[in-house]
N, C-alpha and C positions, 0 to 999 in steps of 0.2 A: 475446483481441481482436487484429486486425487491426495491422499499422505497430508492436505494441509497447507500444498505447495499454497504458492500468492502469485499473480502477476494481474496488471491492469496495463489500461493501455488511454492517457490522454489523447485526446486529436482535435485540430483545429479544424476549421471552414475550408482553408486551401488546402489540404494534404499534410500541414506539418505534423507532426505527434513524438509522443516521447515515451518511452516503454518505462512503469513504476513494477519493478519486479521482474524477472522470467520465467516464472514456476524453477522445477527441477528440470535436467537435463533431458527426458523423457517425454515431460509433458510439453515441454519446449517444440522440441521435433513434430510431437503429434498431435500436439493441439493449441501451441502458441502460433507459432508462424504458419500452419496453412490457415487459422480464423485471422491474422492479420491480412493472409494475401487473399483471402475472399472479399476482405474489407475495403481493399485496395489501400490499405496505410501499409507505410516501410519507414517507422520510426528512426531515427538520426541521432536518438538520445536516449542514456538509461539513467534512471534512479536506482540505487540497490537500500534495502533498508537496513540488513543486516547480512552476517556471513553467516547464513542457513545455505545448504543447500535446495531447498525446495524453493527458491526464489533467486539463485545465481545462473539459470540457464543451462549451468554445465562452466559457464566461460566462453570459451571461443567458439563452439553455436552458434552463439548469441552474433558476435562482429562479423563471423565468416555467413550469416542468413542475412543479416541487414546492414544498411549502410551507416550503422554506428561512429558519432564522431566524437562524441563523448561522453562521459560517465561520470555521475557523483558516488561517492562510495562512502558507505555510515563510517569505515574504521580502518586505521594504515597496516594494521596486521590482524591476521586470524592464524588457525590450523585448518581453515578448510580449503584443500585444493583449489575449487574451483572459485575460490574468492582470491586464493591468489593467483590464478590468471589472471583475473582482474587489474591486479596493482602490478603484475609483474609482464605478462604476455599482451595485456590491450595496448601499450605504449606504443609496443613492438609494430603491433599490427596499425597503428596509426590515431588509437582512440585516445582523447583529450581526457587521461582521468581527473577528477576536484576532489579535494576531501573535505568532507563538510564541515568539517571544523573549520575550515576557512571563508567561508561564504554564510551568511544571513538568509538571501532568499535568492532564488534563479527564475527567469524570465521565461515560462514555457507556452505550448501555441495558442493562440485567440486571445492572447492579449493579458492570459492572466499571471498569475506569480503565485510559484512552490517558495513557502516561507517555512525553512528548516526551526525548528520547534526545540529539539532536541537533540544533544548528538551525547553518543554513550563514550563514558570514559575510555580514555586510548591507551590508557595503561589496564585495560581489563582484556588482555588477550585471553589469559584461559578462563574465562567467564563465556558457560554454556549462550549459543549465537542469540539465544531469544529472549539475552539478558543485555545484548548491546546493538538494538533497536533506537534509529535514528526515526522521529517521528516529525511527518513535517504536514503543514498546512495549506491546500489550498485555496487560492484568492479566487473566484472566477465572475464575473459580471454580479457582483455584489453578495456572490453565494459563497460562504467555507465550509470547505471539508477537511477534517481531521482524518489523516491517515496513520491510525495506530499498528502497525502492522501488528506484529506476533508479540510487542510490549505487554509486558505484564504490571504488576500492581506496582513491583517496587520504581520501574519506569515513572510509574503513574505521578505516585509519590515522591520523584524527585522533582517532576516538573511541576507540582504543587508548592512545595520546597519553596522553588526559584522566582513564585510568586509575579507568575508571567500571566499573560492574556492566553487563554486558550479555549475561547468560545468559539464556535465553530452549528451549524445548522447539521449538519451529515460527520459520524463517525462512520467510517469504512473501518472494521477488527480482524483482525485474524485472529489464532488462538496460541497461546504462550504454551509449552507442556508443561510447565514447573511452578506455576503461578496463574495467580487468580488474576483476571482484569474486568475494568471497568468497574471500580468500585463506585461506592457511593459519593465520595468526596471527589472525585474523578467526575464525576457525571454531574455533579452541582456545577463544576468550575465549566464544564465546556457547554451545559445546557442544551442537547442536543433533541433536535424532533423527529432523526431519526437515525437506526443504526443497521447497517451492512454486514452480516456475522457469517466467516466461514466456518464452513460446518462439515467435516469429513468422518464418514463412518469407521474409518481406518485408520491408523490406531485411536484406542477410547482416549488417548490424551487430546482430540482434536474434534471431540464431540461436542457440540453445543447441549448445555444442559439446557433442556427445557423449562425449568425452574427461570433460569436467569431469563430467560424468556419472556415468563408470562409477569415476574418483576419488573423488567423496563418497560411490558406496555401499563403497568401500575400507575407509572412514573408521567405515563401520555407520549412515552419515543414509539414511535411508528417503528416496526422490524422487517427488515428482508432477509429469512432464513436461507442462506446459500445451499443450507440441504435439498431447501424445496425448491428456490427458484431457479437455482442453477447459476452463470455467470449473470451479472446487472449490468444496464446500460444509463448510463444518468446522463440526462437531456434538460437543454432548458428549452423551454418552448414559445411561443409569437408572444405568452402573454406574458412573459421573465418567470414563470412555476417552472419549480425541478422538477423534472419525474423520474424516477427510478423505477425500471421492468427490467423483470425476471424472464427469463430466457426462458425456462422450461417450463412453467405456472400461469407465464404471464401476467402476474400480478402486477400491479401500478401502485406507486404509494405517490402521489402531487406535494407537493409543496409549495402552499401559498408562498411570495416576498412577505417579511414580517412587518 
């Protein structure tokens, strides 16, 4: 996506799914929801990571296009509009908001479990949005993915800190503008064999350097440049390997079970 936005979209075997992000309010319209109804998925659930607007939708987009019934939200206050629709108008409209600061991990489709990792201080309201980045985990048929959204170093660094489990097979990154990620002591503690990097030409704060690039395949992590391959689709397949293809490249990176 465009600016940096984020959004993904989990989906089970029978139709369920759960929206982790909605871009911005634009990309929403014009390229979130008609590639969900091509999909035939009409998620029921959102994750938000942070109160960026390039990953809130807009807000009410989001509930009044899909049959939303409820929503985790990284933080109980921002300044940004459309993060408070969120906490203030989805009620209204009928959506179950949770705030992660209350829940550990949530049950999402095929069986697996979003285990919330981190949730950014709730006293940090005027702390720039890609400084209160809830980072969370998931569990899936034996496979974790680390989803770091737009967390930066100091993120990084506190869940170092707290001297928790944060290994993980798949980092999914977005990019911070204020800060450096995925440092080195970062990338020790989650041991990852491969990384998902958004990569937007626009503006240079959401540019992947190519440096850091050719550094984590030093390191042996497999990369999916979002500049090149466009959005990923991560599958497991008959034989329990992840694969992860690029839309536009078609590129495959497999992942043996370890």
């Amino acid at each position: 996506l465009e600016h940096g936005a984020g959004a993904a979209c989990f989906a089970g075997e029978n139709g369920e799914s759960v929206l982790l992000d909605c871009a911005d309010a634009y990309a929403f319209k014009r390229r979130i929801a008609p590639s969900l109804r091509r999909l035939g998925v009409s998620p029921d659930s959102v994750v938000l990571t942070h109160p960026d607007g390039g990953h809130l939708g807009g807000g009410a987009p989001v509930w009044e296009t899909l049959p939303i019934r409820q929503a985790l939200l990284p933080v109980e206050k921002s300044r940004s509009p459309a993060f408070r629709s969120w906490v203030n108008e989805a009620p209204r409209a009928g959506v179950n908001t949770i705030q992660a600061e209350d829940v550990r991990s949530l049950p999402v489709p095929d069986g697996a479990i979003l285990e919330v990792l981190h949730v950014p201080d709730p006293l940090s309201q005027n702390t720039i949005a890609d400084g209160r980045v809830m980072v969370c985990r998931l569990h899936w048929r034996g496979w974790k993915i680390l989803l770091t959204s737009d967390a930066g170093m100091a993120t990084e660094l506190e869940m170092l800190e707290a001297n928790q489990d944060i290994s993980a097979d798949v980092i999914i990154a977005g990019r911070n503008r204020m800060d450096e990620a995925l440092c080195d002591a970062f990338l020790d503690a989650v041991n990852p064999r491969a990384i998902i990097a958004s990569n937007s030409d626009f503006p240079s704060s959401e540019n992947l350097d190519p440096r850091a690039v050719a550094y984590w395949r030093t390191r042996g992590i497999r990369v999916l440049d979002q500049g090149k391959s466009g959005g990923v689709t991560v599958r497991i397949d008959e034989s329990g390997n992840l694969r992860l293809e690029g839309f536009v490249d078609h590129s495959v990176i497999i992942l043996a079970p370890r």
